[in-house]
Structure formats: C-alpha cells, structure tokens
N, C-alpha and C positions, 0 to 999 in steps of 0.2 A: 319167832312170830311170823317172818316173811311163809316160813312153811305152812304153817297155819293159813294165812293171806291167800297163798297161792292154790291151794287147793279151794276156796271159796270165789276164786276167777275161774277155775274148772269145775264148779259145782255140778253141774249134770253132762260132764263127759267122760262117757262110758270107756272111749274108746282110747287106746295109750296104754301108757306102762306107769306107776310109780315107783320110786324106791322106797327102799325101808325108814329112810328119814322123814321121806315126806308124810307117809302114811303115820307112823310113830310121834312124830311131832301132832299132827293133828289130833292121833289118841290124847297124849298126854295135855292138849291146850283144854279140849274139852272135857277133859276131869277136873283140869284147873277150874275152868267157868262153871263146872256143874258145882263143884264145893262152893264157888264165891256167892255161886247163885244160892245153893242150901242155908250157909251163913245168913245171908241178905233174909232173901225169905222167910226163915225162924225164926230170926228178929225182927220183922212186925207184923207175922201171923201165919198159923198157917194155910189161910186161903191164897195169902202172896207167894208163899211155897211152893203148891201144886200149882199156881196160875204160868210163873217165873218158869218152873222147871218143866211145866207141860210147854209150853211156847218155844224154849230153847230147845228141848228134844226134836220136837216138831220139823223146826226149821234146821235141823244138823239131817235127818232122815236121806234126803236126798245125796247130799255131800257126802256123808259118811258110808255111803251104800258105794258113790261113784270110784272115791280115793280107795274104798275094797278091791271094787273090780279091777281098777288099774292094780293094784298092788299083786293081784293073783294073777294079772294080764304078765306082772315081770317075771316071774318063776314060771312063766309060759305052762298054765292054767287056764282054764275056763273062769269066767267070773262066779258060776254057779256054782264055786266049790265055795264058795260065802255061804251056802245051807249047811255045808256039814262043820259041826262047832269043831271039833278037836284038829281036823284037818286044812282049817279055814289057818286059825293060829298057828299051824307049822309051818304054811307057805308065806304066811307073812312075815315068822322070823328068817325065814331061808332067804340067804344071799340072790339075788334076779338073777338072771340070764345076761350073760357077757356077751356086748357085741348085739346086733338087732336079732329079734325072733319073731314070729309069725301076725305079735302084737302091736309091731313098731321097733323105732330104734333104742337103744339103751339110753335109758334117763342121766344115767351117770357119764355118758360120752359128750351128750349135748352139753350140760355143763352143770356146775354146782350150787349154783342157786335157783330159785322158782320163779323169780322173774325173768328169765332167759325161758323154762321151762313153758311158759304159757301161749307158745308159737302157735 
C-alpha cells in the first residue's frame, strides 16, 4: 500500500526514475479498486457503475501516465515510449538502470521504501 501511497505524493512528477515495484504495485492496487469499484457499482445499478468507475479512471490519468514516465525514465528511455503499446510493456518489465543515468539517481540506491523516495 505504502507504494501505491507514494506514488499519489508524486502524482504529476514527470521527472525521476521509478522502479519496477513501485510502478507494479500501483498497477496491481488499481485493478484491485477497479474490481471493488465494479462489485460496488453492479450492486446498486448500473448508473453507480459508470459514475464510480468513470470518476476513479479520471482521477488515476494523471498519476498513472506520471509513474509511466518515470518507470521508462529508469531503463533510461524517453517517457514517450508510453505511445508505443508493446514496447511501453518491455521497458517496464526490464530491470532500470544501475547506478544514476541521465534521468536521475537509481531509485533502488536511495532506499527501499517510498517514503524516503518522496525527496
């Protein structure tokens, strides 16, 4: 959860490195919310559905686009390879960049949690 947390204190910085955890946690928290929100929603209509699930998409847009860029910022990447789909998802499983790159310092040096990360 802290990972999740932490990247929503960096919601629109562009600029930095993520690692695979931090980026990965935030995917998988927001499949969690999006199913709870589905659940919720379907059961009691579905205008609460599309309202629920339009509102939360909404508001992840920005966050979810920023934890990209940094994630392709650590495989020392332009952010703009978040357009091309199949290549976006190789740089995000691919292990960062050891040691600082043109992006910043390695997320993994500074330390292991996101509350340190939020410097």
């Amino acid at each position: 959860m802290e990972w999740y947390l932490g990247v929503w204190k960096k919601f629109a910085e562009f600029k930095g490195r993520a690692r695979r955890k931090e980026y990965w946690y935030f995917v998988l928290f927001n499949v969690i919310i999006q199913m709870v929100l589905s659940f919720i929603g379907r059961s009691i209509s579905q205008n609460a559905y599309t309202i629920l699930t339009s509102l939360y998409s909404l508001a992840i847009i920005i966050p979810t686009i920023a934890v990209g860029v940094r994630r392709m910022h650590d495989t020392e990447h332009s952010g703009w390879w978040l357009l091309v789909p199949i290549v976006n998802l190789v740089f995000a499983l691919t292990e960062g960049t050891k040691g600082d790159n043109k992006y910043g310092p390695d997320p993994k040096a500074i330390s292991e949690t996101p509350s340190s990360i939020t410097q």
